[in-house]
BAKETOR-240459 format. One record per residue: chain; y, z, x of N, C-alpha, C in turn; residue number from 1. Coordinates in Angstrom, 2 decimals, decimal comma. Example, Ala and Ser with C-alpha at 12.3 -4.5 7.8 and 13.67 -1.06 7.14 Angstrom:
BEGIN
A -5,69 7,80 13,19 -4,50 7,80 12,30 -3,30 7,80 13,20 1
A -2,25 7,08 12,85 -1,06 7,14 13,67 0,03 7,87 12,90 2
END
This chain:
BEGIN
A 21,49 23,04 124,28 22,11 23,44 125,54 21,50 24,75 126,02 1
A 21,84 25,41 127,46 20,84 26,24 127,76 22,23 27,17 127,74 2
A 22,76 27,74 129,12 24,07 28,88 128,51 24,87 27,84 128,31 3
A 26,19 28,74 127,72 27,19 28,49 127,21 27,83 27,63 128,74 4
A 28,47 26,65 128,72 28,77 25,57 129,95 30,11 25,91 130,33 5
A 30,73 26,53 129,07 32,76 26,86 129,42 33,09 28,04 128,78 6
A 34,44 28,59 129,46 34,76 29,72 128,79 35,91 28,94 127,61 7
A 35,70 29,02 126,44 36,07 28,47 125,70 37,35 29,40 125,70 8
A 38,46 28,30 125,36 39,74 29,27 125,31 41,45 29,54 125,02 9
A 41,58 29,92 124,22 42,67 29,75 123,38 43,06 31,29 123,30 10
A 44,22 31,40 123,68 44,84 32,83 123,77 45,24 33,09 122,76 11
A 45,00 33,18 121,52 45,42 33,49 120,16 44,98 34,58 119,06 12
A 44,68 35,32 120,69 44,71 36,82 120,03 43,27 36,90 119,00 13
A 42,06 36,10 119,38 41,10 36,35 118,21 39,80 37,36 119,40 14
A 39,88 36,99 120,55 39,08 37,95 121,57 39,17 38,94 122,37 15
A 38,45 39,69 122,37 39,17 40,89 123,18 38,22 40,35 124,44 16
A 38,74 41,16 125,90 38,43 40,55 126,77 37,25 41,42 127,26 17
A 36,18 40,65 128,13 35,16 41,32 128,55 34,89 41,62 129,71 18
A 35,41 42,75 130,33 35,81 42,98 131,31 34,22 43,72 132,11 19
A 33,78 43,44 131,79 32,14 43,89 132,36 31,43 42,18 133,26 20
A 31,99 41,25 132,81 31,80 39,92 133,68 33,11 39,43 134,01 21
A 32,87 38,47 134,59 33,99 37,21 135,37 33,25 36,21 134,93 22
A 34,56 35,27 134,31 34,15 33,95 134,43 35,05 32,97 135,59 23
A 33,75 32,23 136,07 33,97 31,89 137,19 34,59 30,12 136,85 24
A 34,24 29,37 137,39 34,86 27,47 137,30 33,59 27,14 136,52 25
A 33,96 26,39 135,61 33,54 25,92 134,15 32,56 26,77 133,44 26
A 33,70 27,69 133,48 32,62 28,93 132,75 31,03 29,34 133,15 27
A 30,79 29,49 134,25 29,83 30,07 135,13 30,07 31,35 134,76 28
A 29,06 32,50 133,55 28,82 33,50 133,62 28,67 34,48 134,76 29
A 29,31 35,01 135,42 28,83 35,79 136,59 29,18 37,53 136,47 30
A 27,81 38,25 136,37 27,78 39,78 136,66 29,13 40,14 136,94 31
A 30,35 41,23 136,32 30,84 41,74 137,47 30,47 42,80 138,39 32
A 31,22 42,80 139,59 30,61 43,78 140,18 31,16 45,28 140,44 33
A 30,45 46,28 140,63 31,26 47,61 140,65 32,21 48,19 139,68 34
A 31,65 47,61 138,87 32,20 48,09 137,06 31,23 48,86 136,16 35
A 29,98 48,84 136,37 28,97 49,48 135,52 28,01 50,14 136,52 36
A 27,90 51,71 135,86 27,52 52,55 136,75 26,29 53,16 136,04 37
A 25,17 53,31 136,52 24,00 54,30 135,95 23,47 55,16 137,15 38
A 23,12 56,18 136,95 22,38 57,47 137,83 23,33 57,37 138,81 39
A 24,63 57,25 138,97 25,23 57,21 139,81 25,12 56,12 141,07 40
A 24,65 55,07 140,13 24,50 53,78 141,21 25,33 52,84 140,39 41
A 26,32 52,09 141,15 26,40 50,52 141,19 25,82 49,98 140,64 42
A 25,59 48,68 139,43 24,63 47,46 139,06 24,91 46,66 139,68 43
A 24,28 45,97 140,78 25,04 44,79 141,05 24,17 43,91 140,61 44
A 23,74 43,19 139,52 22,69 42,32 139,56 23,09 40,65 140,38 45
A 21,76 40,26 140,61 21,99 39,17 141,21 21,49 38,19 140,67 46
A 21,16 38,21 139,11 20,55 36,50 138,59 22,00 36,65 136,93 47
A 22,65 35,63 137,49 23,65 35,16 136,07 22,81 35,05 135,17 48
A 21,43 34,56 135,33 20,83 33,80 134,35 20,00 34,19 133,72 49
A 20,12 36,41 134,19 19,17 37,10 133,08 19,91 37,31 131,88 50
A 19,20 36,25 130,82 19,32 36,15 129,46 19,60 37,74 128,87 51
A 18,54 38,40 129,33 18,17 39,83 128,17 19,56 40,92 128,71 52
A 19,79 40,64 130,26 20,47 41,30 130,30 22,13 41,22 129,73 53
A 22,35 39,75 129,95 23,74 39,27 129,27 24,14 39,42 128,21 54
A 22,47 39,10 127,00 22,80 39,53 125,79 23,14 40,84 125,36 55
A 22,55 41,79 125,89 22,78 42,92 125,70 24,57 43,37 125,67 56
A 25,17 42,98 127,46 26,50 43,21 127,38 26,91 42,34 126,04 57
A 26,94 41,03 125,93 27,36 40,37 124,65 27,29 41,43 123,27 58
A 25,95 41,97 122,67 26,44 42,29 121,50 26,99 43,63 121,59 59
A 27,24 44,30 122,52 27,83 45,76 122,92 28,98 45,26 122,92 60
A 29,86 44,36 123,26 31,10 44,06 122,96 31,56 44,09 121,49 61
A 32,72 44,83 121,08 33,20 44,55 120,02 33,29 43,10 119,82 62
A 33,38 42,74 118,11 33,98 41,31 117,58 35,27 40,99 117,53 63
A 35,82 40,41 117,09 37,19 40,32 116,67 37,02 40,87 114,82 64
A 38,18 41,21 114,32 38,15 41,73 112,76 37,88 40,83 112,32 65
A 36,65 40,74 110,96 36,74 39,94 110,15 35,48 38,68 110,41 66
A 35,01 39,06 111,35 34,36 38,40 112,15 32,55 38,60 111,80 67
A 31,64 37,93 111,20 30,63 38,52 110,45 29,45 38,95 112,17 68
A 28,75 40,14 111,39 28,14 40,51 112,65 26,54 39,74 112,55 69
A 26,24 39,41 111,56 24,70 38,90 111,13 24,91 37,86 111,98 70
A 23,81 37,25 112,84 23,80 36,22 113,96 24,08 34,52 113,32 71
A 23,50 34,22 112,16 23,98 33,27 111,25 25,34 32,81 111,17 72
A 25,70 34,24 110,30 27,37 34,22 110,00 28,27 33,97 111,10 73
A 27,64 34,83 112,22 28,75 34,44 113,43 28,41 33,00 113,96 74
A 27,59 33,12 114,19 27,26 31,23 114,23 28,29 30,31 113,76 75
A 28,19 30,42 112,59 28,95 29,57 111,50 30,63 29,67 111,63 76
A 30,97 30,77 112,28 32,29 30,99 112,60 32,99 30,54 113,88 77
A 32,17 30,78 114,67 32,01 29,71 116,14 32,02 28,77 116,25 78
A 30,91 27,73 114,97 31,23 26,22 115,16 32,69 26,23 114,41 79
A 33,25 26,89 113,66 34,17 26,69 113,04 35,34 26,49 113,82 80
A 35,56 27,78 115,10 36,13 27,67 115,23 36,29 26,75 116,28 81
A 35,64 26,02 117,79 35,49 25,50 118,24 36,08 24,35 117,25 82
A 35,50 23,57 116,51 35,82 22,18 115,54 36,97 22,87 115,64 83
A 37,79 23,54 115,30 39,30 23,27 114,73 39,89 23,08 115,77 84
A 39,70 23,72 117,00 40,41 23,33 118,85 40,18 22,08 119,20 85
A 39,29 21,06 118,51 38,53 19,77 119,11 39,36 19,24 117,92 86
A 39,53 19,68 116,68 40,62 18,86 115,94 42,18 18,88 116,22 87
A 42,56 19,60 117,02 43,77 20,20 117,39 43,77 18,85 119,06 88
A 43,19 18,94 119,09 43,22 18,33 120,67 43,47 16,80 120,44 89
A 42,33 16,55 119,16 42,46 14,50 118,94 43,33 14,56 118,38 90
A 44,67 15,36 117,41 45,88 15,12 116,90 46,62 14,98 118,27 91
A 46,34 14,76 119,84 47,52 15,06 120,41 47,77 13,78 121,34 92
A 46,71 12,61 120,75 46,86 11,13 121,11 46,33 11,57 122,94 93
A 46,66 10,61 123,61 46,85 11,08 125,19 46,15 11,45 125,81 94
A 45,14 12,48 126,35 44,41 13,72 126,78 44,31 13,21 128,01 95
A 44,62 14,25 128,98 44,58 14,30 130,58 43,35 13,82 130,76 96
A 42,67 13,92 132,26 40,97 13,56 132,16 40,88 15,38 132,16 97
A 41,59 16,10 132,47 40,60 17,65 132,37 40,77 18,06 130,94 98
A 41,60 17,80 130,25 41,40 17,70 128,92 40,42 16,68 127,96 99
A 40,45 15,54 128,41 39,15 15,24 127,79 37,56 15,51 128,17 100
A 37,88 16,23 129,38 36,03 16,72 129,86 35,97 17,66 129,05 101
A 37,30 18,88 128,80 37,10 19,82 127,55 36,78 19,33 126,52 102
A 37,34 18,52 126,48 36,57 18,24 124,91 35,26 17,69 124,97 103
A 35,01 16,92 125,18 33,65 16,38 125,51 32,52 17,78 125,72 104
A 32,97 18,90 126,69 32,20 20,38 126,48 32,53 20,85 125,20 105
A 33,32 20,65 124,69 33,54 21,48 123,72 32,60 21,13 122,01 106
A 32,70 19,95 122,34 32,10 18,87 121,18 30,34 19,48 121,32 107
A 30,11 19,36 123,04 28,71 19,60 122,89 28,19 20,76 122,42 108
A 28,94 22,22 123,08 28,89 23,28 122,38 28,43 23,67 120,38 109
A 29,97 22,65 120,15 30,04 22,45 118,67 28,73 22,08 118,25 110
A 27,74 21,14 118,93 26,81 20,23 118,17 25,96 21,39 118,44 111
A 25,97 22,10 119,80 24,75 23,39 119,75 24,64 24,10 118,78 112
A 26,01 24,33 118,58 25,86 25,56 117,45 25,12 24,97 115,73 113
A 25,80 23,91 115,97 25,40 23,11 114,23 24,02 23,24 114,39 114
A 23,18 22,72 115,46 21,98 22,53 115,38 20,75 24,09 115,18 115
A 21,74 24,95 115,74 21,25 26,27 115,19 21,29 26,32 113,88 116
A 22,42 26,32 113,63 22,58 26,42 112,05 21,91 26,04 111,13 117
A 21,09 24,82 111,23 20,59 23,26 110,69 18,75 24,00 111,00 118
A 18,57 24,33 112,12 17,73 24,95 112,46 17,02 26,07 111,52 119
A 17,91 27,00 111,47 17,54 28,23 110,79 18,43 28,62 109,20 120
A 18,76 27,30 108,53 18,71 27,34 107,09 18,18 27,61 106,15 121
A 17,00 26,81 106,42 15,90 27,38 105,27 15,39 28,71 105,34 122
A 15,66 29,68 106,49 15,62 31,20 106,60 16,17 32,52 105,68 123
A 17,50 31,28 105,49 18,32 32,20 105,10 18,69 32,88 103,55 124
A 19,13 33,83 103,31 19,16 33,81 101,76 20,39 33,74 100,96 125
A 20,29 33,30 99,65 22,00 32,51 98,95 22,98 33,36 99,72 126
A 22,65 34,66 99,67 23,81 35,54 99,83 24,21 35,06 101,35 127
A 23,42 34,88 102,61 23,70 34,85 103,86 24,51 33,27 103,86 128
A 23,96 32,06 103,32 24,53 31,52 103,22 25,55 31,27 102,71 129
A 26,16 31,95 102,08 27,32 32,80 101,38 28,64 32,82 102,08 130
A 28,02 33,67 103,00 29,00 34,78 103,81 29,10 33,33 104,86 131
A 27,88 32,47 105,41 28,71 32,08 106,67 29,16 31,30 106,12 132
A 29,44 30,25 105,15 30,22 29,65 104,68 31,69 30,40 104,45 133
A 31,52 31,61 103,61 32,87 32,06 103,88 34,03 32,17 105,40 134
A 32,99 32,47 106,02 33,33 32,80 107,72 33,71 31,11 108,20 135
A 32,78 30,53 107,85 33,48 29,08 108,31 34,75 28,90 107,91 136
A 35,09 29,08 106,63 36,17 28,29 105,92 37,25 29,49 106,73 137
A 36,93 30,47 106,91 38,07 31,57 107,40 38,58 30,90 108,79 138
A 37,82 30,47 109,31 37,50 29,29 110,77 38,37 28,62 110,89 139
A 38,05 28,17 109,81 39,35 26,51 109,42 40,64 26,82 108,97 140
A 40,45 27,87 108,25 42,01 28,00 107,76 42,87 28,95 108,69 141
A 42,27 29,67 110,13 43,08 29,98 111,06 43,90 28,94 111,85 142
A 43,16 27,58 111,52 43,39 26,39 112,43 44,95 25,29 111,63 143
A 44,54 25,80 110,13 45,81 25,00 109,39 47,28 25,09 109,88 144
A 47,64 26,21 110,30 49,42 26,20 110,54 49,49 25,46 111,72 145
A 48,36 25,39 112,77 48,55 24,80 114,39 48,27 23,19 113,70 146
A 47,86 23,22 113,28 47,66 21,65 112,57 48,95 20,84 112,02 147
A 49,37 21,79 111,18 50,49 21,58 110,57 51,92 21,23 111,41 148
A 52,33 21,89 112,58 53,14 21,42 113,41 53,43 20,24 113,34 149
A 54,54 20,05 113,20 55,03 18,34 113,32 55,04 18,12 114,48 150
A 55,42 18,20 115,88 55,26 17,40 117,04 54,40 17,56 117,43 151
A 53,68 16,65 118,34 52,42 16,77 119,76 52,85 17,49 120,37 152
A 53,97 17,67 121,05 54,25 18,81 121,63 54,21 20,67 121,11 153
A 54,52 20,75 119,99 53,94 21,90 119,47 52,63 22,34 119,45 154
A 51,99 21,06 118,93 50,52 21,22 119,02 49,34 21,54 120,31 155
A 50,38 20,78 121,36 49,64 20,84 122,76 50,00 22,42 123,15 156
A 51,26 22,98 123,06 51,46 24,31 123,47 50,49 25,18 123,02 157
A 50,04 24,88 121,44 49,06 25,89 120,77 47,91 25,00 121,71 158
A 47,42 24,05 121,87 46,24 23,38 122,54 46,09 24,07 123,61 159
A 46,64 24,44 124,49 46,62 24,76 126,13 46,76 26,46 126,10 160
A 46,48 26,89 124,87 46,84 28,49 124,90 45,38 28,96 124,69 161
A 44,21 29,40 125,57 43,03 29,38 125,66 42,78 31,10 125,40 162
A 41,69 31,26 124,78 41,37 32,72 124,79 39,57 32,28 124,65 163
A 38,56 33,20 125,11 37,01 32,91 125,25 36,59 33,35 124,08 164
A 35,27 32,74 123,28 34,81 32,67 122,18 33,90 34,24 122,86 165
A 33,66 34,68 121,97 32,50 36,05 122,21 31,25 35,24 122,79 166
A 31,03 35,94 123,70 29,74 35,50 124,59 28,72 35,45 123,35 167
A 28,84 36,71 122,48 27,50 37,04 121,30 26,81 35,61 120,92 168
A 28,48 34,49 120,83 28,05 33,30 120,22 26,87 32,36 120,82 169
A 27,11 32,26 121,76 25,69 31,50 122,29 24,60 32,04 122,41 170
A 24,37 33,33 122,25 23,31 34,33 122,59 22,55 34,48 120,70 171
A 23,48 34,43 120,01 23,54 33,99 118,32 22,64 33,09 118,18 172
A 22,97 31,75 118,82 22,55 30,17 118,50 21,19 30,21 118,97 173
A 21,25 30,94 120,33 19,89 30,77 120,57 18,62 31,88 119,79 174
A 19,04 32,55 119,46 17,95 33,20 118,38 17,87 32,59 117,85 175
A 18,79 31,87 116,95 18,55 31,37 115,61 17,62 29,98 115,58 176
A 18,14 29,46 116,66 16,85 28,64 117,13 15,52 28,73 117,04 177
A 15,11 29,60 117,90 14,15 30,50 118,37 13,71 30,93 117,25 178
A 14,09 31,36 115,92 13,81 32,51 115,50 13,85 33,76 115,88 179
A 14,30 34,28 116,71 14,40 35,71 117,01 15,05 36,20 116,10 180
A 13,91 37,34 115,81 14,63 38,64 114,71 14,58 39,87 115,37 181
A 13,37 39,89 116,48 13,68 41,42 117,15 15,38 41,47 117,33 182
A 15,93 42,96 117,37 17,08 43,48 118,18 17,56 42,99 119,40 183
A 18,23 42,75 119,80 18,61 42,60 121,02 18,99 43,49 122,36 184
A 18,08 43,38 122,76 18,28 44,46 124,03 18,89 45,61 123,78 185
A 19,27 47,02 124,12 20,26 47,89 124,35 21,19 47,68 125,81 186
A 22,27 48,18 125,76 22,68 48,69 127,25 21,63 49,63 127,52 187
A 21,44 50,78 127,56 20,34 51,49 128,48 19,15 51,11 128,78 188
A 18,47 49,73 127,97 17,44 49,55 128,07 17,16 48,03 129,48 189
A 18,68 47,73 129,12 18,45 46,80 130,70 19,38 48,02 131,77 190
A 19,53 48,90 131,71 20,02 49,75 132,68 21,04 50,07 133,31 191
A 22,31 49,93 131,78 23,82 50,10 131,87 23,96 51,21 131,27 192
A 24,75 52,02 132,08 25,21 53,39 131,39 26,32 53,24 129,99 193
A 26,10 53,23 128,75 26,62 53,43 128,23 28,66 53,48 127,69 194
A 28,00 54,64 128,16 29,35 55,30 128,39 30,00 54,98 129,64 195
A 30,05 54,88 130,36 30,72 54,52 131,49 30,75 52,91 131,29 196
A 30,43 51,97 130,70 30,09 50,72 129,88 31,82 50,61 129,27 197
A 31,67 51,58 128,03 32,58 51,92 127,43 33,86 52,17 128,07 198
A 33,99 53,19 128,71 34,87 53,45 129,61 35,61 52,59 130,16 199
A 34,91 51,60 130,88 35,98 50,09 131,60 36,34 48,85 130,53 200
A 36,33 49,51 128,97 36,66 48,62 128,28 38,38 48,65 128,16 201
A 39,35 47,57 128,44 40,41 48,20 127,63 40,43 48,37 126,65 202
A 41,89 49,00 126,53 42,17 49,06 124,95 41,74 48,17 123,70 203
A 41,09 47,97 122,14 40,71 46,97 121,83 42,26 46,00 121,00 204
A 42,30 45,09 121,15 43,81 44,49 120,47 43,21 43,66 118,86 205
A 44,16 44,08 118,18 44,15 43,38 116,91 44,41 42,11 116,86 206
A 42,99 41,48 116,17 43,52 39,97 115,81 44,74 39,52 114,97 207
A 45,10 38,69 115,08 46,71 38,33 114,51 46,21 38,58 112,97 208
A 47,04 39,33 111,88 46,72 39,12 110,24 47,69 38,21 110,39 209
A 48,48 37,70 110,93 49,68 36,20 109,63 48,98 34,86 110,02 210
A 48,95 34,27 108,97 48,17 32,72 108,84 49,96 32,11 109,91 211
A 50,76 32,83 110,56 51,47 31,83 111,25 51,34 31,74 112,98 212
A 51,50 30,29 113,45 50,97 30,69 114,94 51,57 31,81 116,01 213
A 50,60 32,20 116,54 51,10 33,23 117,77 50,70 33,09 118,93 214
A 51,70 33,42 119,66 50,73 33,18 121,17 50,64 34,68 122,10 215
A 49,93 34,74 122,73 49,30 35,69 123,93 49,09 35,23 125,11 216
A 49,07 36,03 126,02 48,45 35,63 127,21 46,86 35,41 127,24 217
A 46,53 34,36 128,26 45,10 34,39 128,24 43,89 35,57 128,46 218
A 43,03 35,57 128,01 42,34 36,52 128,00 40,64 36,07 128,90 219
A 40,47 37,08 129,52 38,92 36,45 129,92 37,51 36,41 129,06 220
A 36,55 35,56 129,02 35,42 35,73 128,54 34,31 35,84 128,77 221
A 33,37 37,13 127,98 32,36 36,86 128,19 31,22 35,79 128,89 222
END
């Protein structure tokens, strides 16, 4: 896949929001505007589709806790977690048609990420493969108590409670593809001030510690 196609999303408190873009209808990445300031100018860029520059905002965003920062590991935590929302969704029999086009995006996403993964294995070393395995299984076992619910109706409430996967993630997959090992961009080096970057971040919110479900309001994504 080329970008990320949806703002993936489940309000469950695992993303903080990225208030440096808007996501627009089916997750159309779009610049925001009059939020990031350098030499005392405005950025307004006008191509969604500069890669170097997106990535950059992407890994300048905090993670969620717990969350591995090596591009692999987060990989591996992404397909994880995606699969457990696409397993959460076929427990719920039924699916609207805008619920099954989600899934159907969501599935494809999932297969992007695997194929990174699958991709850049033989790269990796015991230990890395290690960790994203650990990060996977951490994946899955955020997904067990919403699973566990005895009604469809419980399950759909946790189903329809959307929060956005870290932009980092698709920006992840595609290195790993690629092979990319250079760094990834700076903010100053595609021509975001920093600090004033910083500044329009809110507050950062803690991911839930209890393995029991919670809900939040939706959050925007990267």
């Amino acid at each position: 896949m080329t970008t990320t196609v949806f703002a993936f999303a489940m309000a469950l408190g695992l993303q903080q929001p990225a208030p440096a873009q808007q996501t627009g209808q089916q997750g159309a990445q779009q610049p925001a505007q009059d939020l990031i300031v350098t030499g005392g100018t405005t950025i307004r860029p006008d191509g969604s589709d500069d890669t170097r520059y997106r990535e950059a905002i992407a890994y300048a965003l905090p993670l969620p806790a717990g969350v591995p920062e090596d591009d692999y590991g987060l990989v591996s935590w992404c397909h994880g977690i995606v699969m457990g929302h696409v397993r959460l969704g076929e427990s719920l029999g039924t699916l609207s048609a805008d619920d099954q086009d989600f899934m159907r995006i969501a599935r494809l996403e999932a297969t992007d990420f695997a194929g990174a993964l699958a991709s850049a294995r033989g790269r990796q070393s015991p230990e890395s493969l290690a960790s994203a395995e650990a990060a996977s299984e951490r994946a899955r076992a955020f997904w067990a108590p919403y699973m566990a619910q005895e009604t469809a109706e419980e399950r759909r409430n946790t189903f329809d409670l959307f929060f956005g996967l870290p932009g980092r993630c698709e920006h992840a997959a595609r290195r790993l593809r690629r092979n990319i090992t250079t760094p990834p961009a700076t903010l100053a080096e595609v021509g975001i001030d920093e600090a004033a970057f910083r500044e329009s971040l809110p507050p950062q919110s803690s991911p839930p510690q209890s393995s029991q479900p919670q809900s939040s309001q939706p959050q925007s994504a990267e």
